[in-house]
C-alpha atoms as a printed R data frame, in Angstrom:
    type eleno elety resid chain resno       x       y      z
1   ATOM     1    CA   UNK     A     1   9.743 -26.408 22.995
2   ATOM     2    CA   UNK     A     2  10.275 -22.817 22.000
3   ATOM     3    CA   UNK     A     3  13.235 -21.600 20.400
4   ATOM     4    CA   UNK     A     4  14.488 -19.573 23.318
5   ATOM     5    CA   UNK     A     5  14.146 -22.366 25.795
6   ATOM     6    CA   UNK     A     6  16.110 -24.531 23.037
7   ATOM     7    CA   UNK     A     7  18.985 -22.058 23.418
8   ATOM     8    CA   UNK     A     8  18.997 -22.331 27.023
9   ATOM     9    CA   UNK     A     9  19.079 -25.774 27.744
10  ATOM    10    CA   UNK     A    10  22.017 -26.491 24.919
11  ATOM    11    CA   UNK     A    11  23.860 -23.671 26.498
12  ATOM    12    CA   UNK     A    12  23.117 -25.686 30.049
13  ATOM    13    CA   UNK     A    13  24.385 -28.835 28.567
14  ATOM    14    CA   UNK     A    14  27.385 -27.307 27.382
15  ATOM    15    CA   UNK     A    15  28.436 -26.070 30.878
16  ATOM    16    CA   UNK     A    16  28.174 -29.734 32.099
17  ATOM    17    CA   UNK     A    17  29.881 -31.463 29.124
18  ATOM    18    CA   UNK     A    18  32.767 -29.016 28.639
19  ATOM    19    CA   UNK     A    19  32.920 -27.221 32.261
20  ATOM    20    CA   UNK     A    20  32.817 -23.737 30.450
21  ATOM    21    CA   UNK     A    21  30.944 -21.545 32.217
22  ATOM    22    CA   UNK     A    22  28.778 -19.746 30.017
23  ATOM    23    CA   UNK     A    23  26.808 -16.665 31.215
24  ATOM    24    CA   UNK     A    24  23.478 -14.963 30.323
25  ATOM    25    CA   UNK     A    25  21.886 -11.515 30.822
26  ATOM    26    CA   UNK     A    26  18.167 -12.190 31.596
27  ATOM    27    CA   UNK     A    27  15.743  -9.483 30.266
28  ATOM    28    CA   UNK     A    28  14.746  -7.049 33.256
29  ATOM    29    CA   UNK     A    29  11.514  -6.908 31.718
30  ATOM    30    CA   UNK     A    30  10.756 -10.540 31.939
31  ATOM    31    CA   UNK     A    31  12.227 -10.810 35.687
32  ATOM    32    CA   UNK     A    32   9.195  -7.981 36.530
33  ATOM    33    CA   UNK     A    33   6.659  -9.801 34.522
34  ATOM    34    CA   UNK     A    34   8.119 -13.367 36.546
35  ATOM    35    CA   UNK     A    35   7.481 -11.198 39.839
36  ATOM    36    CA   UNK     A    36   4.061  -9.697 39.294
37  ATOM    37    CA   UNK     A    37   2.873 -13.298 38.506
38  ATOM    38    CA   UNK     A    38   4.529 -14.489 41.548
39  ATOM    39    CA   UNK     A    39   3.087 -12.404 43.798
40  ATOM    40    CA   UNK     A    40  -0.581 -12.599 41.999
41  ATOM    41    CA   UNK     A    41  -0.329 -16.125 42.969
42  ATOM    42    CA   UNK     A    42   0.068 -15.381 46.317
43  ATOM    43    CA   UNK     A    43  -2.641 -15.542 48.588
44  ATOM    44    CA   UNK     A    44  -1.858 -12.819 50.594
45  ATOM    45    CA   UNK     A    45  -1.634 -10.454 47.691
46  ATOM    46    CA   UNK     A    46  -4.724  -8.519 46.824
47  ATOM    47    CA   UNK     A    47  -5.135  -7.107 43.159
48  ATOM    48    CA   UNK     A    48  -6.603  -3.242 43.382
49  ATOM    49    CA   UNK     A    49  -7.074  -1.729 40.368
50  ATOM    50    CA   UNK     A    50  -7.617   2.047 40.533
51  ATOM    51    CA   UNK     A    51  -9.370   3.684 37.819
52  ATOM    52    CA   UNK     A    52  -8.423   7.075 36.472
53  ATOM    53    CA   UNK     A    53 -10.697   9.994 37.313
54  ATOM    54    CA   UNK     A    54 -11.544   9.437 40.743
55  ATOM    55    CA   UNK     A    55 -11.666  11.725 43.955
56  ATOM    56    CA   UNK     A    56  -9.800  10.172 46.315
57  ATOM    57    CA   UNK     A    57 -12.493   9.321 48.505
58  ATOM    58    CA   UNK     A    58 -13.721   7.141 45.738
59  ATOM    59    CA   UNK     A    59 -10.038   5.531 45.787
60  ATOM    60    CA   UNK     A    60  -9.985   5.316 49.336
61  ATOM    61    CA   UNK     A    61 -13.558   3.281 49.076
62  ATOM    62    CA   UNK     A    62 -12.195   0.954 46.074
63  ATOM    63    CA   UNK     A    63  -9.111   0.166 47.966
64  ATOM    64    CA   UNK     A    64 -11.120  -0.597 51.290
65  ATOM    65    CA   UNK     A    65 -12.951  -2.813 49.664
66  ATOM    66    CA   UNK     A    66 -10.428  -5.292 48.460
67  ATOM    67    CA   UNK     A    67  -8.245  -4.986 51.671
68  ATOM    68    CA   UNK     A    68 -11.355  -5.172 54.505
69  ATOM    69    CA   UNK     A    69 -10.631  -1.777 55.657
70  ATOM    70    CA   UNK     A    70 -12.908   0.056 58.193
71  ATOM    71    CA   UNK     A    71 -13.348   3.250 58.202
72  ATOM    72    CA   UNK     A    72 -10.523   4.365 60.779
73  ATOM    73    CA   UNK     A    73  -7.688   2.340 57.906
74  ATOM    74    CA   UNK     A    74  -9.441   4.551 55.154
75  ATOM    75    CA   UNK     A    75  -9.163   7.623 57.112
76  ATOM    76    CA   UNK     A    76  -5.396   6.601 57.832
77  ATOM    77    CA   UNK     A    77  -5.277   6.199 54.109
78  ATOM    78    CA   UNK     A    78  -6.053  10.018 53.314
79  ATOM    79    CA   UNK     A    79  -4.176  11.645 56.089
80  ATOM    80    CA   UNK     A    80  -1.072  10.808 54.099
81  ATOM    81    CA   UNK     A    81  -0.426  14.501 53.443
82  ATOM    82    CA   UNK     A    82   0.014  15.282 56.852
83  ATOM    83    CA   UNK     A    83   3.436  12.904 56.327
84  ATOM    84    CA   UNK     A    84   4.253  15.246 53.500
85  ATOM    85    CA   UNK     A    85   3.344  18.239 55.610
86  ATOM    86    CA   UNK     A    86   1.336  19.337 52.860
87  ATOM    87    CA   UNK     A    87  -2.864  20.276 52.827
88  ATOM    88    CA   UNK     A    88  -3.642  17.940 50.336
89  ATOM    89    CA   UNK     A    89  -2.962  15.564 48.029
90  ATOM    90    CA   UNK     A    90  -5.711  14.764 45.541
91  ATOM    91    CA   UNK     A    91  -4.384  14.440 42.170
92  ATOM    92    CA   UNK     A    92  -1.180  12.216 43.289
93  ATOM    93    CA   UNK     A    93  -3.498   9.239 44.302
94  ATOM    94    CA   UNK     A    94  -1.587   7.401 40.536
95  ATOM    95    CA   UNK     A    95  -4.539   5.543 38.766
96  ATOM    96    CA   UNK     A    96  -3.439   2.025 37.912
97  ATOM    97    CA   UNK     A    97  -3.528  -1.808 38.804
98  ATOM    98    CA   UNK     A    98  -1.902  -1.989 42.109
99  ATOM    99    CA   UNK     A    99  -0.794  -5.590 43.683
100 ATOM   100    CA   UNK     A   100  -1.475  -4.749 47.412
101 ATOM   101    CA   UNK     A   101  -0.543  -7.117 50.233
102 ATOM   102    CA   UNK     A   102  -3.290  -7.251 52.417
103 ATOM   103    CA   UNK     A   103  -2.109  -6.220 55.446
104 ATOM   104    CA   UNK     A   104  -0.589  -3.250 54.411
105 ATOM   105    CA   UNK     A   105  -0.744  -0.341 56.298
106 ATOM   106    CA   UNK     A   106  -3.136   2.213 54.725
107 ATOM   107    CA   UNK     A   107  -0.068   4.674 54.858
108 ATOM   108    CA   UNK     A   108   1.842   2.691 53.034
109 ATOM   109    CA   UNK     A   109  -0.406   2.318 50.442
110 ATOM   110    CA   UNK     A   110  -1.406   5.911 50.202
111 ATOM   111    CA   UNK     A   111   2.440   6.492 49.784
112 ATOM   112    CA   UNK     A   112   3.555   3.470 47.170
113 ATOM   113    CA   UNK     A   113   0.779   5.640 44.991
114 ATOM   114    CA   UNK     A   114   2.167   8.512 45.448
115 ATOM   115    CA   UNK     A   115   5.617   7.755 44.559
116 ATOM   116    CA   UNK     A   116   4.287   6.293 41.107
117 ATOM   117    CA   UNK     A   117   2.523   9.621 41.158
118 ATOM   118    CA   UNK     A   118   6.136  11.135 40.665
119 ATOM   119    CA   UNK     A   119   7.678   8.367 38.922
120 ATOM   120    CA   UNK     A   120   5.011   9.156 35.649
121 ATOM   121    CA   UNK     A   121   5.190  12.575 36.168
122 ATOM   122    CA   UNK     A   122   9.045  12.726 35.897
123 ATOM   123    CA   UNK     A   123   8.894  10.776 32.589
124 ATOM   124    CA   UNK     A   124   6.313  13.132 31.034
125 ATOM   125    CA   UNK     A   125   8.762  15.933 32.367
126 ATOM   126    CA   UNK     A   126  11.691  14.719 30.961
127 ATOM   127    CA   UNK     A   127   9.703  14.527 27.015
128 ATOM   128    CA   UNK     A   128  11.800  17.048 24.784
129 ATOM   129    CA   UNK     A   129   8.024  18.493 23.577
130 ATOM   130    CA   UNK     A   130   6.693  19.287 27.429
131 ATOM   131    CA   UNK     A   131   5.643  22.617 27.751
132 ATOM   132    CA   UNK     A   132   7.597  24.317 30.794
133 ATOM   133    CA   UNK     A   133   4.733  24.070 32.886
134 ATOM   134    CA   UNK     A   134   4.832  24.356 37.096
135 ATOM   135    CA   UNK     A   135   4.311  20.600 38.188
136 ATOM   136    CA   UNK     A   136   0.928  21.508 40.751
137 ATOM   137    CA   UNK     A   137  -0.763  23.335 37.662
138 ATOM   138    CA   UNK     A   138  -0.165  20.726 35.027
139 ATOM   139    CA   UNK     A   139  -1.555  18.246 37.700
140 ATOM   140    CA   UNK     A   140  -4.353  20.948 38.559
141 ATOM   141    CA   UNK     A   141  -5.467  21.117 34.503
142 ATOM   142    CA   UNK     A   142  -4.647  17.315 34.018
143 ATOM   143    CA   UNK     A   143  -7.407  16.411 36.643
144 ATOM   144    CA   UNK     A   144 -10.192  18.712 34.745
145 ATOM   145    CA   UNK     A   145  -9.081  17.155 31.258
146 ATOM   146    CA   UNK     A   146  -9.795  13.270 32.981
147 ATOM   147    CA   UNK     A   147 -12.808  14.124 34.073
148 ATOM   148    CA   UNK     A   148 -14.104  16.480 30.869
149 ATOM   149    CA   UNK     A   149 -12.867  14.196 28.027
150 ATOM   150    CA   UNK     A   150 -14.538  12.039 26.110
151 ATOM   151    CA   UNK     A   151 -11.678   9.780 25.316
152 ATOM   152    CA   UNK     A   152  -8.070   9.996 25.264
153 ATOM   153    CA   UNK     A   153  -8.499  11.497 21.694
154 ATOM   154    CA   UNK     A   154 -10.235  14.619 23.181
155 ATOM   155    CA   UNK     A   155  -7.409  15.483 25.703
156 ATOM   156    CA   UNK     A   156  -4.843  17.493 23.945
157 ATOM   157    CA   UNK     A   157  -7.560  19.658 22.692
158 ATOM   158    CA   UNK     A   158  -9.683  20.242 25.900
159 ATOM   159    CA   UNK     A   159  -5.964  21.007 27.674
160 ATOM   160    CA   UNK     A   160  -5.270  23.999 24.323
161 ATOM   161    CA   UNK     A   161  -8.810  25.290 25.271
162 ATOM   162    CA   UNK     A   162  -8.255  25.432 28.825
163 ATOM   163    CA   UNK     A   163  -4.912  27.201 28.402
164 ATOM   164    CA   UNK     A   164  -6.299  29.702 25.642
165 ATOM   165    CA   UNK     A   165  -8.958  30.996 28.243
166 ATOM   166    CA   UNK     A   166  -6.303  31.042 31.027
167 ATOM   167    CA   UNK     A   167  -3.998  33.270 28.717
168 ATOM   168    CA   UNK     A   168  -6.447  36.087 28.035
169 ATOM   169    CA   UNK     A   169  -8.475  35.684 31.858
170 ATOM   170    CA   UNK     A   170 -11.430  34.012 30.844
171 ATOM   171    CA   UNK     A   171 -12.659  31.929 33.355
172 ATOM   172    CA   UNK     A   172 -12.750  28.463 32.718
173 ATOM   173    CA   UNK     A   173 -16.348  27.910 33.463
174 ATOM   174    CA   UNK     A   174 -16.189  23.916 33.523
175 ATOM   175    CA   UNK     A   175 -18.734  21.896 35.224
176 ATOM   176    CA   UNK     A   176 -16.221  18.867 36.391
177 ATOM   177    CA   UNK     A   177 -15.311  21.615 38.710
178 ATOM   178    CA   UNK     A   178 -18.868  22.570 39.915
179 ATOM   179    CA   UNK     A   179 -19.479  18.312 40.586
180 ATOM   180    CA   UNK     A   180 -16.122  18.331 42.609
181 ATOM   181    CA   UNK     A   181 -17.327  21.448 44.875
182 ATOM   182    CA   UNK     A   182 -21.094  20.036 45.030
183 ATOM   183    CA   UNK     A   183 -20.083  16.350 45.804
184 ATOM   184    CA   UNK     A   184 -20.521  14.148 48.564
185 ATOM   185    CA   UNK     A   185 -20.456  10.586 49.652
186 ATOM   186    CA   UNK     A   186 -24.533  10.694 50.687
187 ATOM   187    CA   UNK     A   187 -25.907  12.347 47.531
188 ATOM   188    CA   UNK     A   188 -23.167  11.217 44.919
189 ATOM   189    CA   UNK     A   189 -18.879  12.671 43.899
190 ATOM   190    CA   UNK     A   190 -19.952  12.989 40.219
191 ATOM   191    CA   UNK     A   191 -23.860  14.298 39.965
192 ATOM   192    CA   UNK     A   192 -25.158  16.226 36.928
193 ATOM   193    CA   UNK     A   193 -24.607  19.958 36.855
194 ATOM   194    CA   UNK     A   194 -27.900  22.183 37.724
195 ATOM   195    CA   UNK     A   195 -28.192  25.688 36.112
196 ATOM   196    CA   UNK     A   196 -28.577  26.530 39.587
197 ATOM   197    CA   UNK     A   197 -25.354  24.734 40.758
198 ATOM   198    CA   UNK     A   198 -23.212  27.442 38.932
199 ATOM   199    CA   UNK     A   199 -23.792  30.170 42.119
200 ATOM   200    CA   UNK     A   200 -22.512  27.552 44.310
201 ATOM   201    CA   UNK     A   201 -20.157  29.273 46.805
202 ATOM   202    CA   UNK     A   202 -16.791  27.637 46.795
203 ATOM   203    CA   UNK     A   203 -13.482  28.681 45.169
204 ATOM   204    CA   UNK     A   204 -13.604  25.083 42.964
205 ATOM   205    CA   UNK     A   205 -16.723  26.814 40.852
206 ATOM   206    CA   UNK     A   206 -15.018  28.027 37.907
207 ATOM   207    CA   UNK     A   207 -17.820  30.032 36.972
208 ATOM   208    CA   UNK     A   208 -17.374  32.634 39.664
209 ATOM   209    CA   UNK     A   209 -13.801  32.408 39.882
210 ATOM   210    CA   UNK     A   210 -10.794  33.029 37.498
211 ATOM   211    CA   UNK     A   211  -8.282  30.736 36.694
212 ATOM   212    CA   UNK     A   212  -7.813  27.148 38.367
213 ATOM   213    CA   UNK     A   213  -9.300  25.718 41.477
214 ATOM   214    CA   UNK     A   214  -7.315  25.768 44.527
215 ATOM   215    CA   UNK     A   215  -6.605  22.266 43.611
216 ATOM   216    CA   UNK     A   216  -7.477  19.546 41.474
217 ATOM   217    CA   UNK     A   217 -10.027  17.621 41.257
218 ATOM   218    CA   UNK     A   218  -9.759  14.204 40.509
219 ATOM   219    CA   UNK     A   219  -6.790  11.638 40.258
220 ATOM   220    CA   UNK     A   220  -5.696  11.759 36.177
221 ATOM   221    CA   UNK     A   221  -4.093   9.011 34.598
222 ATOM   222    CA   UNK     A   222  -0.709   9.460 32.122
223 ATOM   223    CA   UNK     A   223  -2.380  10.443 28.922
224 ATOM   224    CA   UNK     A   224  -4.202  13.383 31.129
225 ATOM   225    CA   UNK     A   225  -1.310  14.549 32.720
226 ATOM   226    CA   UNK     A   226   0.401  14.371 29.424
227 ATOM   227    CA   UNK     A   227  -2.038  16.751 27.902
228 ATOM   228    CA   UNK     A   228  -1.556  18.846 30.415
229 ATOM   229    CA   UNK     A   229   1.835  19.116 29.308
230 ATOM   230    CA   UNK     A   230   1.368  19.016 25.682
231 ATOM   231    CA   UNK     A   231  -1.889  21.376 24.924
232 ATOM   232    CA   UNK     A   232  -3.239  21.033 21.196
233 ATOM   233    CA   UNK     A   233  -2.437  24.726 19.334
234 ATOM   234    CA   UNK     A   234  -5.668  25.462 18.537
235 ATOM   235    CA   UNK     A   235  -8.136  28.974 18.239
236 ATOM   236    CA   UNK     A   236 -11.406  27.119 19.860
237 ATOM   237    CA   UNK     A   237 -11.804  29.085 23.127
238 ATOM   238    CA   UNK     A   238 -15.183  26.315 23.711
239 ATOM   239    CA   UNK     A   239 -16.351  22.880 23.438
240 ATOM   240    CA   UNK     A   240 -19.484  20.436 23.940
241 ATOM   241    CA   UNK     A   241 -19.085  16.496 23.539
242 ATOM   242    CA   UNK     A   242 -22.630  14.874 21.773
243 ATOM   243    CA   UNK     A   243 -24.846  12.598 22.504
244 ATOM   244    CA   UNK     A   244 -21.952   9.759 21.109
245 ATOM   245    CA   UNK     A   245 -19.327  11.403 23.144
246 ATOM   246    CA   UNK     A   246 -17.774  13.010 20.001
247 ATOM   247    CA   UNK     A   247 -16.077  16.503 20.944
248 ATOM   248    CA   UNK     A   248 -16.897  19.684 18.733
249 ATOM   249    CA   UNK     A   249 -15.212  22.999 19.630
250 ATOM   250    CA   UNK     A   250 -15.832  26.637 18.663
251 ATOM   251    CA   UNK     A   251 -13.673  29.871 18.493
252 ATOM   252    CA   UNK     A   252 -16.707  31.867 19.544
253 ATOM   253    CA   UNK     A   253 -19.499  31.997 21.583
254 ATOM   254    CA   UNK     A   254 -22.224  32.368 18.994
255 ATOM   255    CA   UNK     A   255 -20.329  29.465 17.229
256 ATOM   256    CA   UNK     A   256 -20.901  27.388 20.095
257 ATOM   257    CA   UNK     A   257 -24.357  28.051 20.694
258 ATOM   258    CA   UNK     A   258 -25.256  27.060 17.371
259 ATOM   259    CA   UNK     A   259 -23.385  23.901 18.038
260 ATOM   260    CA   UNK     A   260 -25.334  23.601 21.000
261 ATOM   261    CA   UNK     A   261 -28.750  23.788 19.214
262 ATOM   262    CA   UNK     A   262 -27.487  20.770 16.438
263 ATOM   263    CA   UNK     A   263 -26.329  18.485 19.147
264 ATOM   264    CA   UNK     A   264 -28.891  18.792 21.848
């Protein structure tokens, strides 16, 4: 018998030998822990977990899946915004492990994601080292970092990068945002960039347009969003990953070319 337990039950017998009512605080933590593997016993209860980075079409699919949604539920499930009276939501679709009864109502699921959309977001806010930064464009930036790191180790710096080219009106030129305006559920979200895909006409290609897309493009996890708010100082104005996913940035063009010509 553990320790703990010991304490309990001689504070148990106590109360019945000496009628002193003795009280104890239970840890909240452990009373959440005691109801998530409550309800993963249940039968009813389906585990969805969402992984960070996706469109939310792709979350829409994942969560279908596990709950036997047809296509009318998933629908349901995206026209949440129209709740919010808002155009759209992607980006507040929170990435995580989600225990999902499953007969839910896809609106109700849409909307318990959302809400720990702004529950994250208001701790990263509330960090003493946040940048002041409007909540849509941190989510905006956060989005492209998810999708264009390598790693969580990458994400501070690709966040300083993007803001150094936003601050002098370089445009951002990032491919994540050329696979968001070029995908589609029959050909693929996520395909590999084309030279050619860089005239694409749509205000997500960030070659042809200054400054962010209209919106973002994915659904970024905590340590996205987080560099969003917290961009590495640094003078790199570009960057390439390698064929082992390491990152290597440049303060100039010619810099990064050469980089280009060692990695590839």
């Amino acid at each position: 018998m553990k320790k703990k337990h010991i304490f309990i039950f001689i504070g148990l017998l106590g109360v019945f030998m000496t009628g002193i009512v003795v009280f104890y605080r239970l840890d909240p933590s452990l009373l959440a822990k005691l109801s998530f593997y409550l309800d993963l016993a249940n039968p009813s209860v389906k585990v969805v977990q969402v992984q960070e980075g996706l469109r939310k079409e792709q979350i829409a699919e994942v969560v279908g899946e596990k709950l036997g949604w047809d296509e009318v539920a998933k629908n349901d499930f995206l026209k949440i915004h129209l709740a919010y009276n808002s155009a759209d939501l992607e980006g507040r679709y929170f990435p995580k492990t989600y225990l999902i009864n499953k007969d839910e109502k896809p609106t109700n699921v849409s909307a318990e994601m959302l809400e720990e959309s702004v529950r994250q977001i208001d701790k990263i806010e509330e960090s003493k080292s946040a940048e002041n930064i409007d909540e849509e464009t941190a989510l905006n930036i956060a989005s492209i970092i998810q999708r264009e790191a390598g790693g969580k180790s990458d994400m501070r710096l690709i966040s300083g990068i993007i803001w150094n080219r936003m601050n002098i009106g370089m445009k951002l030129q990032i491919d994540a945002t050329l696979q968001y305006a070029k995908g589609n559920e029959e050909d693929g979200w996520w395909k590999m960039v084309r030279p050619e895909d860089k005239k694409i006409k749509s205000e997500y290609n960030t070659y042809l347009h200054k400054g962010l897309p209209p919106g973002a493009i994915a659904n970024p996890g905590p340590d996205a969003i987080y560099a969003a708010y917290h961009p590495q100082k640094t003078d790199c104005m570009f960057y390439l990953h390698d064929k082992k996913r390491k990152i290597h940035c440049s303060e100039t063009y010619e810099e990064h070319k050469r980089k280009i010509d060692l990695y590839y």
